[in-house]
C-alpha positions in Angstrom: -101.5 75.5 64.2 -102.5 71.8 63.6 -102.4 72.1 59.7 -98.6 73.6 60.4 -98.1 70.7 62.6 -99.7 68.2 59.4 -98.0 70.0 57.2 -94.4 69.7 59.3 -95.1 65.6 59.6 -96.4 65.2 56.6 -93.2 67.3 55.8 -90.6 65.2 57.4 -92.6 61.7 56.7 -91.8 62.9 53.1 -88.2 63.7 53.7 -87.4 60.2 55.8 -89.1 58.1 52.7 -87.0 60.0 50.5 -84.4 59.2 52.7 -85.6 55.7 52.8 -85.4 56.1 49.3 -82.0 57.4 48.7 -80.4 55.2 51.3 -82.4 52.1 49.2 -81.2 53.6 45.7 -77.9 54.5 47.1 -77.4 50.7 48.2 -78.7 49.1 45.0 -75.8 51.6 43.2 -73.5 50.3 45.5 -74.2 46.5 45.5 -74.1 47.1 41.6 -71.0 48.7 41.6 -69.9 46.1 43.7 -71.1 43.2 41.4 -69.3 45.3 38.1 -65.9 45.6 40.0 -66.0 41.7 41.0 -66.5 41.5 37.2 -64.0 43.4 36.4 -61.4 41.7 39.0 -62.5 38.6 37.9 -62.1 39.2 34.3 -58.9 41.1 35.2 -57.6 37.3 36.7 -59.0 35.5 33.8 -57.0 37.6 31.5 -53.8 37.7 33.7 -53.7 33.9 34.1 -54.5 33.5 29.9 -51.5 35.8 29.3 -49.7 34.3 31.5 -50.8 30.5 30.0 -49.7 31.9 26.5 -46.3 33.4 27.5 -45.3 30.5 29.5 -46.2 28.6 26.4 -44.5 31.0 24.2 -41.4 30.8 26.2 -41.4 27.0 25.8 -42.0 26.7 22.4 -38.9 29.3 22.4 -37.2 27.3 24.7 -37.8 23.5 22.6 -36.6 25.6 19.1 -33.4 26.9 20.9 -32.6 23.6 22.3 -33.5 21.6 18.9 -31.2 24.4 17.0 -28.7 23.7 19.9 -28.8 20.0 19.4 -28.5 19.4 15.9 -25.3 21.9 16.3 -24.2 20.0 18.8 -24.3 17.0 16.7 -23.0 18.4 13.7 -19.9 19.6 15.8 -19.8 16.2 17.5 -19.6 14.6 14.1 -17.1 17.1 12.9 -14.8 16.1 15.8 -15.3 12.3 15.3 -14.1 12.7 11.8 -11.3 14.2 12.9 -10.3 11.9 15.3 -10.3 9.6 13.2 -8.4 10.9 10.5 -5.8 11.6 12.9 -5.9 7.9 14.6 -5.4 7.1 10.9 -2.8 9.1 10.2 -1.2 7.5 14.0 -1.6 4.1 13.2 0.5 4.8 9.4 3.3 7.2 11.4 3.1 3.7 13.8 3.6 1.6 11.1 6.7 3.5 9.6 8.1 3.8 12.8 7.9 0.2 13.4 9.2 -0.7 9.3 12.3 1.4 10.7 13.0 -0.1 13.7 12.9 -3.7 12.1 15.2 -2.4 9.2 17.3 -0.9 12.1 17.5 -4.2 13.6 18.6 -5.9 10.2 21.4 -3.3 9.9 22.5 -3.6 13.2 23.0 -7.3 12.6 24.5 -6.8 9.1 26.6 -4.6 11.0 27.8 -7.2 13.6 28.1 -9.6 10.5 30.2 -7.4 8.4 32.1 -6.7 11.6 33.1 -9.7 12.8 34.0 -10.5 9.0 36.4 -7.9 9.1 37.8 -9.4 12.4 38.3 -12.7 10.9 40.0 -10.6 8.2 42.1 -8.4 10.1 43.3 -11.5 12.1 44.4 -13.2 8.5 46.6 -10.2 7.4 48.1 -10.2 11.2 48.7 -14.1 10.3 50.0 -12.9 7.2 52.6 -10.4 8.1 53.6 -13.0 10.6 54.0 -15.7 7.7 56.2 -13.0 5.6 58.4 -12.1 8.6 59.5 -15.8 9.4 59.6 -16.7 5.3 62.0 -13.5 5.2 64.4 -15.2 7.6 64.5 -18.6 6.6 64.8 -17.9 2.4 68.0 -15.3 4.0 69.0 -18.2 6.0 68.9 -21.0 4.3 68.9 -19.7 0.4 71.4 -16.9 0.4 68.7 -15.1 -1.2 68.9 -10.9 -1.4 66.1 -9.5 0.4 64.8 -8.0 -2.9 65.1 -11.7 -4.6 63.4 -13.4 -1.0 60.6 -10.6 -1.3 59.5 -11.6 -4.6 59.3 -14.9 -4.5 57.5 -14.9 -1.0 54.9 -12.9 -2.8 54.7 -15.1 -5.6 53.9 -17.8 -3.0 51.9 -15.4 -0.3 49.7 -14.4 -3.8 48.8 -18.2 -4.3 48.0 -18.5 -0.7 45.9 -15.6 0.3 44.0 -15.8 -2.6 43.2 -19.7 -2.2 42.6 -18.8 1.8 40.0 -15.7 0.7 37.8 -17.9 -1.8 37.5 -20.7 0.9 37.0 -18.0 3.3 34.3 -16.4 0.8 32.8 -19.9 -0.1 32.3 -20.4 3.6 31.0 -17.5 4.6 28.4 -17.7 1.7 27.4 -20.7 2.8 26.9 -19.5 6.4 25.3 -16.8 5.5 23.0 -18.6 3.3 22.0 -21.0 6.0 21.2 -18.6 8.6 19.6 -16.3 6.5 17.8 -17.8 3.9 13.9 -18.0 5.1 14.6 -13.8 6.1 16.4 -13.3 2.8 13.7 -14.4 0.7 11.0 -12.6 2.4 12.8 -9.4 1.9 14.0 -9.6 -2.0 9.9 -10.9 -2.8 8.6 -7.8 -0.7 11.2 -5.6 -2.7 10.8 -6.6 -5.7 7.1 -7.2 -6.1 6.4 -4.0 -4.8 9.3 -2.6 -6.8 11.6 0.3 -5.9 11.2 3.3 -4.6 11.5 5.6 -7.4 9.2 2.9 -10.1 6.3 3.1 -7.0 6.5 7.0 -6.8 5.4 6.6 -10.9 2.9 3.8 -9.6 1.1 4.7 -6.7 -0.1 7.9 -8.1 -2.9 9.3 -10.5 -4.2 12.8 -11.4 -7.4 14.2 -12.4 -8.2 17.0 -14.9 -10.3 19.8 -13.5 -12.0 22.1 -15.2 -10.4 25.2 -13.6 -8.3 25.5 -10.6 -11.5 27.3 -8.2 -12.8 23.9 -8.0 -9.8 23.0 -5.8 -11.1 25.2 -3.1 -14.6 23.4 -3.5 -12.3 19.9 -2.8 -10.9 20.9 0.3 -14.1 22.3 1.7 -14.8 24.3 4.7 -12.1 23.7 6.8 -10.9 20.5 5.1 -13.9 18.7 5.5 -14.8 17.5 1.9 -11.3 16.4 1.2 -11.1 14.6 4.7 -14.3 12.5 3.5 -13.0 11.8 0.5 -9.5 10.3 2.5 -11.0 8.8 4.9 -13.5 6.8 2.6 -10.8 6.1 0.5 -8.2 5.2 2.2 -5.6 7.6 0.0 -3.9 10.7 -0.3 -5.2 13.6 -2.2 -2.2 16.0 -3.1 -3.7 19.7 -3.9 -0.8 21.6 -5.1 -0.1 24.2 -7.4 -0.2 22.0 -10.6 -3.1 23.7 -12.6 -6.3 22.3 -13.0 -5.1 18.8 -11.5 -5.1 17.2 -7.9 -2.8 14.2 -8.0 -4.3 10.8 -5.8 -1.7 8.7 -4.3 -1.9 5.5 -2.7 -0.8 1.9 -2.4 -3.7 0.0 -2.9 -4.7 0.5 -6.5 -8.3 -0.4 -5.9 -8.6 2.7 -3.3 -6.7 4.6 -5.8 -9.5 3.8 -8.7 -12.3 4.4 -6.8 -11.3 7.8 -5.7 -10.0 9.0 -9.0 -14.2 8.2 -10.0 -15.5 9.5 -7.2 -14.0 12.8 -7.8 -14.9 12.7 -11.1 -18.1 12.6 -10.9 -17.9 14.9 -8.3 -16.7 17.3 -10.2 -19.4 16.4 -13.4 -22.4 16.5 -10.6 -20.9 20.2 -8.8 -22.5 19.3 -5.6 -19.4 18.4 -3.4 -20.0 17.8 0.2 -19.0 15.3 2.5 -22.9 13.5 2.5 -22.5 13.1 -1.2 -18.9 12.1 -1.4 -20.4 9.4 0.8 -23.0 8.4 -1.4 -20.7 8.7 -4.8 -17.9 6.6 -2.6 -20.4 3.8 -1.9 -21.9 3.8 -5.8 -18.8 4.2 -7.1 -17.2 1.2 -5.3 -20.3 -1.0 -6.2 -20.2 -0.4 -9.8 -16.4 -0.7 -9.5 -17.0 -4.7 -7.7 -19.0 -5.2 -10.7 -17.0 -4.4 -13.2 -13.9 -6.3 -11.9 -16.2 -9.3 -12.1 -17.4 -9.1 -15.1 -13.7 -8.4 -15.7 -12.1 -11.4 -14.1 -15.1 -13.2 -15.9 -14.6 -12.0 -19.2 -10.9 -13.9 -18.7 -11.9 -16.3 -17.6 -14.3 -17.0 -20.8 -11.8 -16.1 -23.1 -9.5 -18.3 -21.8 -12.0 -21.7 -21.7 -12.1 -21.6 -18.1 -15.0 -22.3 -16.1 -16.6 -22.8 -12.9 -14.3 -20.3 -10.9 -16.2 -18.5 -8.0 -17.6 -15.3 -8.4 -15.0 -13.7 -5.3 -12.1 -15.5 -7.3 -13.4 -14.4 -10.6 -13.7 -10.3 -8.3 -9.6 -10.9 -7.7 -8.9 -11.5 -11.3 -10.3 -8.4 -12.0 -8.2 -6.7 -9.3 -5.8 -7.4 -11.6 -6.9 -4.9 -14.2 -5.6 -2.3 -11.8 -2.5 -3.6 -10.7 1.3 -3.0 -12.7 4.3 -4.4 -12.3 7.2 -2.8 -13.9 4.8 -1.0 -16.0 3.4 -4.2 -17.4 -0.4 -4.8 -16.6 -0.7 -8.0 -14.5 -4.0 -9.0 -15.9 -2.8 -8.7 -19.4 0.5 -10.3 -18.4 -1.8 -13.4 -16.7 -3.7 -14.2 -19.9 -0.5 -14.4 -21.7 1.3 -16.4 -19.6 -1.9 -18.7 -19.6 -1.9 -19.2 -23.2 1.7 -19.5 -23.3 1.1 -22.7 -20.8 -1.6 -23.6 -22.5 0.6 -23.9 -25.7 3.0 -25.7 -23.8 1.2 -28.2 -22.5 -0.1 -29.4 -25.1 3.4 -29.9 -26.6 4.0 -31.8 -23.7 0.9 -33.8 -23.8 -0.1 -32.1 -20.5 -3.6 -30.9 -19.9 -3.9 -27.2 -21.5 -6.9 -26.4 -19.6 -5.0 -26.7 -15.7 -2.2 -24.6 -17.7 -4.6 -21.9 -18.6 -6.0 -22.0 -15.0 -2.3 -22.1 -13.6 -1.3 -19.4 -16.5 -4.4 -17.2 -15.4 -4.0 -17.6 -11.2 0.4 -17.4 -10.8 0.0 -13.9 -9.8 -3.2 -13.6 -7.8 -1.5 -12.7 -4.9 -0.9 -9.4 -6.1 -4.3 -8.2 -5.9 -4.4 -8.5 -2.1 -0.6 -8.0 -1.5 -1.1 -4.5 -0.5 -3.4 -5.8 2.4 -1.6 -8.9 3.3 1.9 -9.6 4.0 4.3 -12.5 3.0 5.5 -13.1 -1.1 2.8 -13.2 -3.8 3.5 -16.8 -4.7 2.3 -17.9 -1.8 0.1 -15.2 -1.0 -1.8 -16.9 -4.3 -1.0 -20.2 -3.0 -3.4 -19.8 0.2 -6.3 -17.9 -2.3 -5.7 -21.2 -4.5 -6.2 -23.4 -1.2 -9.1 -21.2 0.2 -10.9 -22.0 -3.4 -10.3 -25.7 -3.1 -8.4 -25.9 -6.0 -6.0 -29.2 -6.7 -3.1 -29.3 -4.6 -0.7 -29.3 -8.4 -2.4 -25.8 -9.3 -1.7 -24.7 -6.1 2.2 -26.2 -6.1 2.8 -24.9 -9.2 1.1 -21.3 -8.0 3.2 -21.1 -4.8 6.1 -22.7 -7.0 6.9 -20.4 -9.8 9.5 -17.9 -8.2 11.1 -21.0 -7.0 10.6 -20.1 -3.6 8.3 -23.6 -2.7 10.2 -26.3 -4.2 8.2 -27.6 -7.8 6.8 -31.1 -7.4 4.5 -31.0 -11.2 5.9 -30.5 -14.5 3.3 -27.8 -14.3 5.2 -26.3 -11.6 7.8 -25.6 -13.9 6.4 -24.7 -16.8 4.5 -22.0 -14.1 8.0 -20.8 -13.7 9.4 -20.8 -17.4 6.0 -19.2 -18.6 5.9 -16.5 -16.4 9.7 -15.3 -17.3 8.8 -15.4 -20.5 6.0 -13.1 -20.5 7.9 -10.7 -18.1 11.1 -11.0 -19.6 10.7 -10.5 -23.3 11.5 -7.0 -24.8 8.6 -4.8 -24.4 6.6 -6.5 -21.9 7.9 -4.0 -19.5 7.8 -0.4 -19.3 11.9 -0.4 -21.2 12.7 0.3 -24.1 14.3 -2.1 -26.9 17.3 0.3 -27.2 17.8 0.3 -23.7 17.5 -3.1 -23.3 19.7 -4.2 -25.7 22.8 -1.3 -24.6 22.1 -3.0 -20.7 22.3 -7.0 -22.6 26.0 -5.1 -24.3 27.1 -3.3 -20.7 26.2 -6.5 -18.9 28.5 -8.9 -21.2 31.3 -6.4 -21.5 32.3 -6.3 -18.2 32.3 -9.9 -17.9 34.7 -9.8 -20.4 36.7 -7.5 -19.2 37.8 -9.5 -16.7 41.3 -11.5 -17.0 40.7 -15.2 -17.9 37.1 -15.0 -19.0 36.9 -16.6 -22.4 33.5 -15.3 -22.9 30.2 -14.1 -21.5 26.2 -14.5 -22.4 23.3 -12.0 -20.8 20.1 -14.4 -20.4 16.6 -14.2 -18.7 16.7 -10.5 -20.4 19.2 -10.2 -18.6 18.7 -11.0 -15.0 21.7 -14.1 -15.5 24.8 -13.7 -17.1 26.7 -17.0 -17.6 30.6 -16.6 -17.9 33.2 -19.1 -19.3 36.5 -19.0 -18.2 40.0 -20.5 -19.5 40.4 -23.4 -17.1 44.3 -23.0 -17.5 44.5 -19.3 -16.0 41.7 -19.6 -13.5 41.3 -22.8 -11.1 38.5 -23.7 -8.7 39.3 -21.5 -5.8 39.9 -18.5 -8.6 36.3 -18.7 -10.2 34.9 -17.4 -6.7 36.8 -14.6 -6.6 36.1 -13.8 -10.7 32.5 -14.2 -10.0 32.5 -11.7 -7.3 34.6 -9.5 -8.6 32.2 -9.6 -11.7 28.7 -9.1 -9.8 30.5 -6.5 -7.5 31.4 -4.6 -11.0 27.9 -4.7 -12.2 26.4 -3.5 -8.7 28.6 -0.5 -9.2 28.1 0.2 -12.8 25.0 -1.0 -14.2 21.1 0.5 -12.7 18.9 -2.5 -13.0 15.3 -3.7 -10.8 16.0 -6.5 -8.7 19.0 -8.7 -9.0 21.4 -10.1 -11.7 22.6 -13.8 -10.9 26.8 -14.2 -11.9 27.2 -18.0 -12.9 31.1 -18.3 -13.5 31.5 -22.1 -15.5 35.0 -23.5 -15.7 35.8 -26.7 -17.5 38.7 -28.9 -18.0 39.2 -31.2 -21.4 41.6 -34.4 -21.5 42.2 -35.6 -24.9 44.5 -38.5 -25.5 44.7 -40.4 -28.8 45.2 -44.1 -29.1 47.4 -45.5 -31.5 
């Protein structure tokens, strides 16, 4: 009985120290399993928070990329839009210049208008006067001659004839002379504008140039996408580029002849290079207008030497070289300079004047021109102020403002400015006409001077531009020789196409011979 009872503690000591055990071993698993699930949790967070770390940066990097790609799109359309607005500002401020060249031509004819108007009131009220005149000479040649009315009529008319036709050349004479008076300082702004930049049909040959391309796809490449490229090349320019369907030519027009040069290059050597786009038209515009500076002054400097001259400044000697570029009438102006310089030079010394200021004034009389497209006002005095600007003597600048006659000549160099300069422009073949045409236009001129009654006979000088008319002194008297020489010029205005103007001088002379015995 006591060893079951030993055996039954002994039993259960054994089973509560296993139990001990279990409960220890079932701790320790716990506590562990405890520990490797904080490890896990915690590795669990350190991975969440590094995923999250590398998607936040991922979605940044994303983010800076998208808003770069944005920007420089952005910019590209910003720039895009600039160049258009200013394109069309340009193309504004030319329609605002036309408009405004119309209103003041408007203005002139509205007061031509009231001039011819009240001309033809003054006119009107002279027939009224007339009529009245023939009315009361009716009744008193019935009254007091016995005359018929057929007899009274002619001889009133004989008389009215002599009259009205002394009244209208007074009447003309005085009317010129008004006009002259008032209009004068306008007149001779307008005819130097007109005819140094010539008329409309000789600047439509004048303005424009064309370039060869190798095939007509290139035109596409010209244009670009959406008119870009040939916007650039505008814009940079400062000229039109026609595209039509010509093949394999675009045709560049402009004003300035400079502009006009430097984008006839440029697109050449656009074309040669192939890569046309509007960062390199840029960078062809700006090497293209650099090498073009220094050729016009190795130009103007090359005339300069030719010609003995020295000293000149290099943006004076630039100007000369303009001159390469520029025509008038179809002559070049920097070959027509030189000549007109040595034609001076000549000149002077056959007056015993100094040949080198006549070389100078020969080489600068038309300097004006280079910058006339970009400053208003006639060339002669245009050149005048560039003479000035260069401190050159005031008689190279009087004869230099002084040779269209529009600054009164105060030298002897002044003059021979003037004489020198029609020469070179006025002998046949200076200008783009031929001799044949020349000399049928000296004929046409000369034989409708003749054709009029009383005109002994007529001479075409200046090539042209004068025509000097003698008439018999017994058929036509003082008062008649205004009327002839209007009737002459209004003649050639209707049948004769000529540049410019033609001056009528209409000479009448009277002889007294007596013999002493």
């Amino acid at each position: 009985m006591e060893n079951i009872l030993l055996i039954i503690i002994i039993g259960l000591g054994c089973g509560a120290f296993g139990f001990v055990l279990h409960l220890m071993y079932a701790k320790r698993y716990i506590n562990s399993a405890e520990n490797r699930s904080k490890e896990i949790i915690d590795n669990a967070h350190r991975e969440a928070d590094r995923v999250v770390k590398e998607g936040k940066l991922e979605v940044k990097n994303e983010l800076i990329k998208l808003k770069a790609e944005f920007e420089e799109s952005t910019k590209e359309r910003r720039k895009e839009v600039l160049k258009q607005e200013q394109w069309l500002e340009q193309k504004k401020s030319n329609l605002d210049r036309r408009i405004d060249l119309l209103e003041k031509k408007e203005e002139e004819i509205n007061v031509e208008r009231g001039k011819i108007n009240k001309i033809k009131d003054q006119i009107e009220t002279e027939h009224e006067r007339v009529r009245r005149i023939i009315r009361e000479e009716e009744a008193a040649l019935q009254r007091i001659a016995g005359l018929s009315r057929e007899e009274a009529y002619k001889r009133l008319l004989e008389k009215l004839e002599a009259e009205v036709e002394y009244d209208s050349a007074n009447l003309i004479r005085r009317k010129q002379q008004e006009a002259q008076e008032q209009s004068e300082e306008i007149a001779k702004n307008i005819i130097s504008q007109a005819i140094q930049r010539c008329a409309s049909d000789h600047v439509a040959e004048t303005t424009v140039c064309s370039v060869s391309l190798p095939s007509d796809d290139i035109k596409g490449r010209i244009i670009g996408r959406e008119g870009r490229n040939i916007r650039t090349l505008e814009n940079g320019t400062g000229v039109e580029v026609l595209i039509d369907d010509t093949p394999n030519a675009v045709v560049i027009s402009g004003f300035d002849p400079v502009r006009r040069e430097i984008a006839r290059r440029a697109l050449e050597k656009l074309i040669a290079d192939g890569r046309i786009h509007p960062a390199r038209i840029e960078e062809i515009l700006k090497k293209v207008e650099k090498d073009l500076e220094i050729e016009m002054v190795k130009t103007g400097t090359k005339a300069a030497h030719d010609l003995g001259i020295s000293g000149l400044d290099k943006e004076l000697l630039k100007l000369i070289g303009r001159l390469k570029f520029r025509t008038s009438y179809g002559q070049n102006l920097l070959n027509h300079s030189v000549e007109v310089a040595k034609i001076m030079a000549i000149m002077a010394e056959e007056m015993h004047e100094d040949p080198i200021n006549g070389r100078l004034v020969g080489l600068l009389h038309d300097i004006g021109k280079a910058v006339d497209t970009e400053v208003d006002g006639p060339h002669a005095e245009i050149g005048a102020e560039i003479a000035k600007r260069y401190k050159m003597p005031d008689n190279i600048i009087n004869a230099i403002a002084a040779h269209h006659n529009e600054v009164e000549p105060k030298t002897v160099l002044a003059v021979m400015a003037s004489a020198a300069d029609a020469i070179s422009a006025a002998r046949p073949g200076a200008r783009a006409e031929s001799y044949d045409l020349y000399l049928k236009r000296i004929e046409q001129l000369e034989d409708i001077a003749t054709g009029i009654d009383g005109v002994q006979s007529a001479y075409a000088i200046q090539a042209g531009r004068e025509i000097r008319v003698i008439v018999d002194g017994d058929k036509i008297d003082d008062s008649k020789t205004i009327v002839a020489a209007r009737n002459i010029a209004k003649k050639i205005s209707d049948e004769v196409k000529f540049p410019g103007q033609i001056k009528v001088t209409v000479v009448r002379e009277t002889r007294v011979v007596e013999y002493a015995t």
